[in-house]
N, C-alpha and C positions, 0 to 999 in steps of 0.2 A: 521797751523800757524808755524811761521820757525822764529827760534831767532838765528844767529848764526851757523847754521848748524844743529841746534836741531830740532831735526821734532818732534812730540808730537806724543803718540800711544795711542789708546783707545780703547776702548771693548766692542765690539757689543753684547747687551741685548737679541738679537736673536741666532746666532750662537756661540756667545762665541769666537770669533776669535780676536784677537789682531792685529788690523789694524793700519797704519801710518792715523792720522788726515789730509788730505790733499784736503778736497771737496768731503771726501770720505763718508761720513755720515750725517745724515739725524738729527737732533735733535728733539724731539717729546715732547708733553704732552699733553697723551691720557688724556681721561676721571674721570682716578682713580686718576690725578693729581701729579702723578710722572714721573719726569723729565729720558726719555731715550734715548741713545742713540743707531740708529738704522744704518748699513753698509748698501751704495747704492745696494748693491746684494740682501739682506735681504729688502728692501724697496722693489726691482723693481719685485720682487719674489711676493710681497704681492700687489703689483697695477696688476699683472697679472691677479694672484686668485682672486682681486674684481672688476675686470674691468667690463665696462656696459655689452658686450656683452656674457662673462662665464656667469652674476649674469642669462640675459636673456635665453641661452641654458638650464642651468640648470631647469627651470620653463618653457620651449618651450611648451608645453603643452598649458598652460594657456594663455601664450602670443599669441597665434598660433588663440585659441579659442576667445579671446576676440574682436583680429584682426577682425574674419573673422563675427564674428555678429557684429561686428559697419561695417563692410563691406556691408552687406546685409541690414542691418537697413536703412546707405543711399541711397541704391539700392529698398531696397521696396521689398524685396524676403523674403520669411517665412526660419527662420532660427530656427532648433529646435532638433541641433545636442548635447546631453550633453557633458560634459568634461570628461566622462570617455571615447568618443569615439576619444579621440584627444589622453591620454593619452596610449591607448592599441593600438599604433601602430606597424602595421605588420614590421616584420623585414626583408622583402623584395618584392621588385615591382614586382606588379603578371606581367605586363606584360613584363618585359627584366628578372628579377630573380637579378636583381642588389638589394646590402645592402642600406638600405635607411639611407641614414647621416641629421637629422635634427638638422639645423642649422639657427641662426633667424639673418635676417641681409644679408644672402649670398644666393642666388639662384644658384644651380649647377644643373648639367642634376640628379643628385641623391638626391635631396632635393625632403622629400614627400609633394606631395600635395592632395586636395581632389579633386575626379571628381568625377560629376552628371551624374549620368547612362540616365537619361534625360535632357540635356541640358535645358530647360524651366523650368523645374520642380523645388521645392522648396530646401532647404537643410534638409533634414530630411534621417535618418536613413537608412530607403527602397530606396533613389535614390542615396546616396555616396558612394564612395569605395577611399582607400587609393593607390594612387601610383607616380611614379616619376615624378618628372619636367616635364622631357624630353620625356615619356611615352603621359603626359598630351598633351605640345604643338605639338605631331604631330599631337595626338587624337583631336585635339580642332579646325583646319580651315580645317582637306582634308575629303575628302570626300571618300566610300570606294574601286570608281572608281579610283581614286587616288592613294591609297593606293597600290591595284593590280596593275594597271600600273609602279610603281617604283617596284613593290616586282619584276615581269616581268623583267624588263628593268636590276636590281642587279641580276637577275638570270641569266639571256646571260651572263656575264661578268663572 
């Protein structure tokens, strides 16, 4: 607010900074029912750290696990992996040797997922193994005819 050339300055409850009032801050009353005032920096600071997606990363585990049994539940597949095997994930894909970044929300070729060492077979313990994306999708439609043939045809070159 501007009277005259006077800007108003106030003082952010977080940083302690003495800022010009100008759209610059955020006016609050939390829960404990006292009135504060909060600088757009210190605001956009704290919608970062509770955004949907941090709250979810942080609990990827659990998101991951519950995803993939209501998965199999519509599917009709025996799903009877515990959550400790979601949460003790290898810290890299056995088959390229890349760092696995789990992230809920983004699929990248380094995002782990689980493969069934038998395609048909149920989800349990004995048929899964942890590894990447992009490990998964070539493992998932060729065949191993396929496979020799490109490994082949990148050798010439």
């Amino acid at each position: 607010m501007t009277i005259k050339g006077y800007r108003m300055k106030q003082k952010c409850c977080r940083c302690k900074q003495v800022k010009i009032k100008l759209g610059n801050f955020k006016e609050t009353w939390p829960r404990s029912g006292t009135f504060k005032r909060i600088c757009n920096t210190c605001k956009r600071k704290e919608w970062d750290h509770n955004s949907y997606e941090n709250r979810l990363n942080k609990n990827w585990a659990k998101v991951r696990w519950s995803a993939k049994k209501a998965v199999c539940k519509t599917k009709g597949i025996k799903f009877d992996l515990p959550l400790s095997f979601f949460e003790e994930l290898p810290s890299k894909c056995p088959v390229f040797g890349w760092a696995l970044e789990p992230k809920v929300n983004r699929i990248k070729a380094r995002t782990p997922t689980i493969d069934r060492i038998n395609p048909k077979g149920d989800y349990i313990l004995n048929n899964c193994v942890w590894m990447s994306w992009r490990a998964n999708k070539l493992k998932s439609d060729a065949t191993l005819q396929e496979v020799e043939a490109l490994y082949n045809y990148l050798k010439k070159e």
